[in-house]
C-alpha positions as CSV (number, residue, x, y, z in Angstrom):
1,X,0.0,0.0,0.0
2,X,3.1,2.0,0.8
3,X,4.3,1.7,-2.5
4,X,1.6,2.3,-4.6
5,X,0.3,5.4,-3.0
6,X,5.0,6.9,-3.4
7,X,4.1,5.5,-6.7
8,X,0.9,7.7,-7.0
9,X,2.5,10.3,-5.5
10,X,5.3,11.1,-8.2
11,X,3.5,10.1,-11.2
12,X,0.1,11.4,-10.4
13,X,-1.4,11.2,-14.3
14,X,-2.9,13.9,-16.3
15,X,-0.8,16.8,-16.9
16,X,1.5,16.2,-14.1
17,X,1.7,13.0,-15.2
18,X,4.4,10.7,-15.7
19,X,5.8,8.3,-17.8
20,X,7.8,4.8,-16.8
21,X,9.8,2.5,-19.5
22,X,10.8,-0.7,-18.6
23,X,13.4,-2.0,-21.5
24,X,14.4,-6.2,-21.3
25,X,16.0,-7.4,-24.3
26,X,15.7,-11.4,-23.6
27,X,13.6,-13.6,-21.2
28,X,15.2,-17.1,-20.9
29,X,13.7,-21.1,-20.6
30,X,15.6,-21.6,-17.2
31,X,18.2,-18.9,-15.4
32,X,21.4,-18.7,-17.5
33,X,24.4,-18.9,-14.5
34,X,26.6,-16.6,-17.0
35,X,24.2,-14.3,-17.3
36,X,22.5,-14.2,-14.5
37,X,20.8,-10.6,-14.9
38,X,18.9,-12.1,-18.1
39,X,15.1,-13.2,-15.9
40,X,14.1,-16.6,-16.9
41,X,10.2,-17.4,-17.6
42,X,9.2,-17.6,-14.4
43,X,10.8,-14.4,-12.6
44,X,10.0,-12.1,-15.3
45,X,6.0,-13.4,-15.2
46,X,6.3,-12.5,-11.5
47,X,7.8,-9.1,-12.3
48,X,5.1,-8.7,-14.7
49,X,2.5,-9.5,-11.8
50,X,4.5,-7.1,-9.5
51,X,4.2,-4.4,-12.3
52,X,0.7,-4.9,-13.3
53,X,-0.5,-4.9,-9.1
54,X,1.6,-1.6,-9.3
55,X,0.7,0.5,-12.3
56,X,-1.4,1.3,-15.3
57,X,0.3,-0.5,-18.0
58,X,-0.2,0.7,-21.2
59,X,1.0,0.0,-24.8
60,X,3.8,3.2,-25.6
61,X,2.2,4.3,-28.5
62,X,-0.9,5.2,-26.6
63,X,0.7,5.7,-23.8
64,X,3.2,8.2,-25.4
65,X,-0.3,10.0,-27.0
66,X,-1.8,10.3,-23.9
67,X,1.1,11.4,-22.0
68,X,2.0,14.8,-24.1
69,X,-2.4,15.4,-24.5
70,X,-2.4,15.7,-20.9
71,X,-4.8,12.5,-20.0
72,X,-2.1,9.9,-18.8
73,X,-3.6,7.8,-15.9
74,X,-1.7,7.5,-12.5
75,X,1.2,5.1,-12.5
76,X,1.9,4.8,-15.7
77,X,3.9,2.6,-17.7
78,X,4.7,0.7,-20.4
79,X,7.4,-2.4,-21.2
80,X,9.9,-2.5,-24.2
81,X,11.6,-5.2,-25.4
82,X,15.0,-4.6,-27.4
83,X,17.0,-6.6,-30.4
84,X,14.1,-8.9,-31.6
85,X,15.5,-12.0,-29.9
86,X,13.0,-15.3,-30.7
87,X,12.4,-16.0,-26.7
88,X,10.5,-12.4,-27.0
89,X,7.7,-14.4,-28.8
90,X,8.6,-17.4,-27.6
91,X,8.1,-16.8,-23.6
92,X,7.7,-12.9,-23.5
93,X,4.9,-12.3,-25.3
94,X,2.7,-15.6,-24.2
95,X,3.3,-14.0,-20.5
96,X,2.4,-10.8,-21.1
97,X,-0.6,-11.9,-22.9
98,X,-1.8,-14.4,-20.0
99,X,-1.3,-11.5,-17.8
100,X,-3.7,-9.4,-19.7
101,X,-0.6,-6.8,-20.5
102,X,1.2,-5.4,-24.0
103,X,4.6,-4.5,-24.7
104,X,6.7,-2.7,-27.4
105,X,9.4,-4.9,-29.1
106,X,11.5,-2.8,-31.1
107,X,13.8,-5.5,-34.0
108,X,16.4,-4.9,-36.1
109,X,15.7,-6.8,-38.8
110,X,19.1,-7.4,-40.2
111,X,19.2,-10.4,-37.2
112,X,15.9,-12.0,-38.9
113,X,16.0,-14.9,-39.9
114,X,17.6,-16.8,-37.0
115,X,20.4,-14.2,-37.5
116,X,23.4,-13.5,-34.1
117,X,24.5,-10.3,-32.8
118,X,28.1,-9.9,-32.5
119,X,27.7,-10.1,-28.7
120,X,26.0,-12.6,-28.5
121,X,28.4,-14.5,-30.8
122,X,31.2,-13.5,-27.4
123,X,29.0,-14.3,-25.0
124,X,28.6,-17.9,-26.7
125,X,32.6,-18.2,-27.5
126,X,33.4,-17.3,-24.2
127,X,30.5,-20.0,-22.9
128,X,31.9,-22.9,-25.5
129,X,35.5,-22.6,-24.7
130,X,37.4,-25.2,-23.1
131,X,40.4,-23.6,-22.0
132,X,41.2,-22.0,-18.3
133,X,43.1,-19.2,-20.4
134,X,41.5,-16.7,-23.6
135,X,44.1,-14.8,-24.8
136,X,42.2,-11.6,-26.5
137,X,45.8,-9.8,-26.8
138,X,46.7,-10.5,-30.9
139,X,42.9,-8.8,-31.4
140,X,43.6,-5.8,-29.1
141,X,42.2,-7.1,-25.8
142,X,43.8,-8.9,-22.8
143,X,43.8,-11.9,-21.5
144,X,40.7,-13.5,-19.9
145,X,40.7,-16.3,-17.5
146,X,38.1,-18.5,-17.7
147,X,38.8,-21.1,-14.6
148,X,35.5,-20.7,-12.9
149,X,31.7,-19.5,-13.6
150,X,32.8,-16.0,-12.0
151,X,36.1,-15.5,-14.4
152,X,33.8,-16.5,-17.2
153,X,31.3,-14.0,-15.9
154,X,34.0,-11.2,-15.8
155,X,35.1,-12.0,-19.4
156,X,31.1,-12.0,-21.0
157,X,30.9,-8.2,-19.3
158,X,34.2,-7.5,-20.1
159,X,35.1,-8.2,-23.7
160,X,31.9,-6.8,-25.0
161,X,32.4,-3.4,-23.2
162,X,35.6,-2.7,-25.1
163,X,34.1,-3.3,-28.4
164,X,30.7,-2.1,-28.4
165,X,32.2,1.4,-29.8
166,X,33.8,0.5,-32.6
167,X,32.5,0.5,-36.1
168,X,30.0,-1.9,-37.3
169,X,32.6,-4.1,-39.1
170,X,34.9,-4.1,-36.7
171,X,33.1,-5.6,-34.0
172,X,31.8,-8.3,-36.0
173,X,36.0,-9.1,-37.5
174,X,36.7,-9.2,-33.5
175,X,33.7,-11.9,-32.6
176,X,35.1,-13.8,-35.3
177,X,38.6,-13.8,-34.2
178,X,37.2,-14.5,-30.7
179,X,34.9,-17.6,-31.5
180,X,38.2,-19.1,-33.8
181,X,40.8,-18.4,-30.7
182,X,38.0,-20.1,-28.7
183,X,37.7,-22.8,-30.8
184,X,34.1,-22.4,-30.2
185,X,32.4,-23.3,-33.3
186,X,29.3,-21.4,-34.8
187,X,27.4,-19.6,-32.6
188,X,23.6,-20.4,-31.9
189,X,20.8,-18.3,-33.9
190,X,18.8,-16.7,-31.5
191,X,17.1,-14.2,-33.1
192,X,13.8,-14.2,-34.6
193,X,12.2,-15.0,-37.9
194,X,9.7,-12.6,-39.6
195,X,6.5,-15.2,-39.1
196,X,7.5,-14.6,-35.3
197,X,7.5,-11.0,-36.1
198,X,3.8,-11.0,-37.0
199,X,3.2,-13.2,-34.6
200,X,3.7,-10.8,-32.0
201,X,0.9,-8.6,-33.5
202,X,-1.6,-11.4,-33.4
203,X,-0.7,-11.7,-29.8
204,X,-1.5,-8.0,-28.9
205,X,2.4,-7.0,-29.0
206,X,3.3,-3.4,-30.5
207,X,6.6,-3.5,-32.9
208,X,9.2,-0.7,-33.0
209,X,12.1,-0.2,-35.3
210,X,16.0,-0.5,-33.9
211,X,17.6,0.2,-37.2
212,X,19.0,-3.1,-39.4
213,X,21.9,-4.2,-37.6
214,X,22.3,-2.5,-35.0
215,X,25.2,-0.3,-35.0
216,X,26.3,2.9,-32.7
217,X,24.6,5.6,-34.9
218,X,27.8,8.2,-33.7
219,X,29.9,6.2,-35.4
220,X,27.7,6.3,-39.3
221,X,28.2,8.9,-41.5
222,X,24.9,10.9,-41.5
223,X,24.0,9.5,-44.9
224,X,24.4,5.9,-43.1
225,X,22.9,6.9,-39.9
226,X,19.7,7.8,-41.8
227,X,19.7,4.7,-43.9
228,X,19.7,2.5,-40.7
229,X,17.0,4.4,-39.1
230,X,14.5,4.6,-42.5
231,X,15.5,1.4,-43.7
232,X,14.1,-0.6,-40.4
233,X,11.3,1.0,-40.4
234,X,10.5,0.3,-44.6
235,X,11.9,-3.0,-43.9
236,X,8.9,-4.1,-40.7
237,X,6.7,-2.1,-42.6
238,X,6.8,-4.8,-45.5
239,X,7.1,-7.8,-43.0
240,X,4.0,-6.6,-41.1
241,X,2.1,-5.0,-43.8
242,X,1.2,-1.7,-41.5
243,X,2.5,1.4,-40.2
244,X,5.8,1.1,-37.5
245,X,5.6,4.4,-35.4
246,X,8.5,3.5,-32.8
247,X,11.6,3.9,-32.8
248,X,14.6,3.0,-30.2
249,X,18.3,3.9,-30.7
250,X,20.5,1.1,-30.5
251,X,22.5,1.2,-27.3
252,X,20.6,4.5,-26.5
253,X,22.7,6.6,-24.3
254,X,22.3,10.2,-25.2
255,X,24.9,11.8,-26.3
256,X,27.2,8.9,-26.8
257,X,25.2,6.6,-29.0
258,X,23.1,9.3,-30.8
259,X,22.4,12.9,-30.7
260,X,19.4,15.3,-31.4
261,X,20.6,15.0,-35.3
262,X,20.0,11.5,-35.2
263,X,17.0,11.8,-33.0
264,X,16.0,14.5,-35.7
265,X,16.3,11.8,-38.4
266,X,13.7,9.5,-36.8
267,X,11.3,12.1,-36.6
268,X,11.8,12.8,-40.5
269,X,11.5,8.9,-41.5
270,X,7.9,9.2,-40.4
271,X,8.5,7.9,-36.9
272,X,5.8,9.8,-34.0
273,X,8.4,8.8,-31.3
274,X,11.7,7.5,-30.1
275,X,13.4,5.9,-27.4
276,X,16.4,5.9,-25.2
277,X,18.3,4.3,-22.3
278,X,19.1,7.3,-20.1
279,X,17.3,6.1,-17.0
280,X,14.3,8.8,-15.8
281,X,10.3,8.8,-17.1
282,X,9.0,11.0,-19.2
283,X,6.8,14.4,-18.5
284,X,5.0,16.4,-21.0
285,X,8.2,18.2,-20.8
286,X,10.5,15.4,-22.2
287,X,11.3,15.0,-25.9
288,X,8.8,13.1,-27.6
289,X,11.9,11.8,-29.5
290,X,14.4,10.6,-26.5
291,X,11.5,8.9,-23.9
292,X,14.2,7.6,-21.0
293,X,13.7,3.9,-20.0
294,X,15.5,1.9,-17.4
295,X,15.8,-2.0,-15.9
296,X,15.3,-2.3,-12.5
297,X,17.7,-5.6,-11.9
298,X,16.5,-6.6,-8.1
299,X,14.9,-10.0,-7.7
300,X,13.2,-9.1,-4.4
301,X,9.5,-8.0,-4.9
302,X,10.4,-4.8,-2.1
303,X,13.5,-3.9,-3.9
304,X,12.1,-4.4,-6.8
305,X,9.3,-1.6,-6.3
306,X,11.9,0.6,-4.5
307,X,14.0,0.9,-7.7
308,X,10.5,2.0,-9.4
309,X,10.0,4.9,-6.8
310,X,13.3,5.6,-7.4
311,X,13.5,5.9,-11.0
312,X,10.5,8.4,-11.1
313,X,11.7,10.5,-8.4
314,X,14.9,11.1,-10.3
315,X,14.8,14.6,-12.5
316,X,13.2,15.0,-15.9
317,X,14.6,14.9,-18.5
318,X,13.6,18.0,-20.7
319,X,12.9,18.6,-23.7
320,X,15.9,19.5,-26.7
């Protein structure tokens, strides 16, 4: 009761109204010991019972609408999903729809067709190999011990950190190198085929664009940037055969990942929003084009709320 009424409190709805984003990216069969933030099916359906006891859930595009017209409800929120992994329709979706609740699941459709991020191909080199010792140093990194689940832990947050900024190309030459040095074989597919696409429509799921594959938009030429960002959305639009409105940056920091010229690009494709990862919800002050969104991590149904109450009281982003 507490909660809800701090909850009510800081996001009281109509034009003082506030908006929360919750952003996953995968939900998993069983928990994954090497990456042990990713919820399995059964902890994320009992966040999703937490959140639902707790707010107004709402699908973003409406939400979004009502939000900057001044008619929000109290406790607001909506939940994004990021990449366009096939557990999202697999588990995700089934959950949310047993539960009565919607969410946004903004793909990158360069991964369809059972296509692997270049992250995902580390995280599955560094799960595959067989040796106590991965020496990253001919490929510009260090060396990563791998003797127990918490060295392979450190290596699967690690490695991917010191890439993620590099060009497009790049990144993808260095998963390559790793997964040979690793002797890992092929990665798995884990990403999601169009038919799952439109299956997430039949199941009362929203879909967002994230452009085609992915890439830090700071680090496209503006010519590039643009294509990315127009040719997701053309791209869903023909898979779908309707309309995409959504758009989230990949990676998403502001400032870092994009900036108000890129955020000014998906507002010229056609797209009636955008969103980021800065942490923060959104006010009829906030730009309609960089709507903050955040993960509360805690598997505790108390802390799990508390990061909630924290999130909103944290200042609003205005907007640009």
């Amino acid at each position: 009761m507490m909660l809800r009424a701090s909850l009510s409190l800081l996001s009281p709805g109509g034009r003082r109204g506030r908006l929360s984003v919750l952003i996953f990216h995968r939900v998993r069969p069983a928990p994954d010991p090497l990456c042990p933030d990713i919820p399995d099916a059964r902890e994320f359906e009992a966040q999703m019972r937490w959140v639902k006891v707790w707010f107004n859930v709402l699908p973003l595009d409406r939400a979004i609408d009502m939000l900057y017209d001044g008619r929000i409800p109290p406790r607001a929120l909506a939940v994004t999903f990021d990449d366009g992994y096939a557990d999202n329709e697999e588990l995700a979706a089934p959950i949310l729809s047993r539960l009565g609740m919607t969410a946004t699941f903004f793909v990158a459709p360069g991964f369809l067709h059972g296509g692997c991020m270049w992250n995902d191909r580390v995280v599955e080199a560094v799960r595959r190999c067989e040796a106590e010792m991965l020496d990253l140093s001919a490929h510009g990194l260090e060396r990563y011990p791998l003797r127990d689940l918490a060295e392979r832990r450190s290596a699967v947050w690690t490695i991917p950190r010191r890439i993620m900024h590099l060009e497009q190309t790049q990144r993808e030459e260095i998963a390559e190198a790793i997964e040979r040095t690793a002797r890992a074989g092929p990665a798995p597919r884990p990403m999601m085929r169009p038919e799952q696409v439109r299956n997430l429509r039949k199941l009362g799921m929203d879909v967002g664009a994230h452009t085609i594959t992915h890439p830090i938009l700071t680090r496209l030429a503006p010519g590039a940037a643009r294509d990315e960002i127009a040719g997701a959305k053309e791209e869903l639009q023909r898979i779908l055969g309707e309309p995409v409105q959504l758009f989230a940056y990949p990676n998403g920091v502001p400032g870092q990942d994009y900036t108000i010229e890129h955020a000014r690009m998906a507002r010229e494709c056609g797209f009636s929003a955008a969103v980021s990862t800065a942490r923060g919800s959104a006010s009829m002050r906030t730009d309609r084009f960089q709507i903050p969104r955040f993960t509360p991590w805690d598997r505790t149904r108390l802390r799990y709320g508390a990061r909630l109450v924290v999130n909103l009281a944290r200042p609003q982003p205005l907007a640009v």
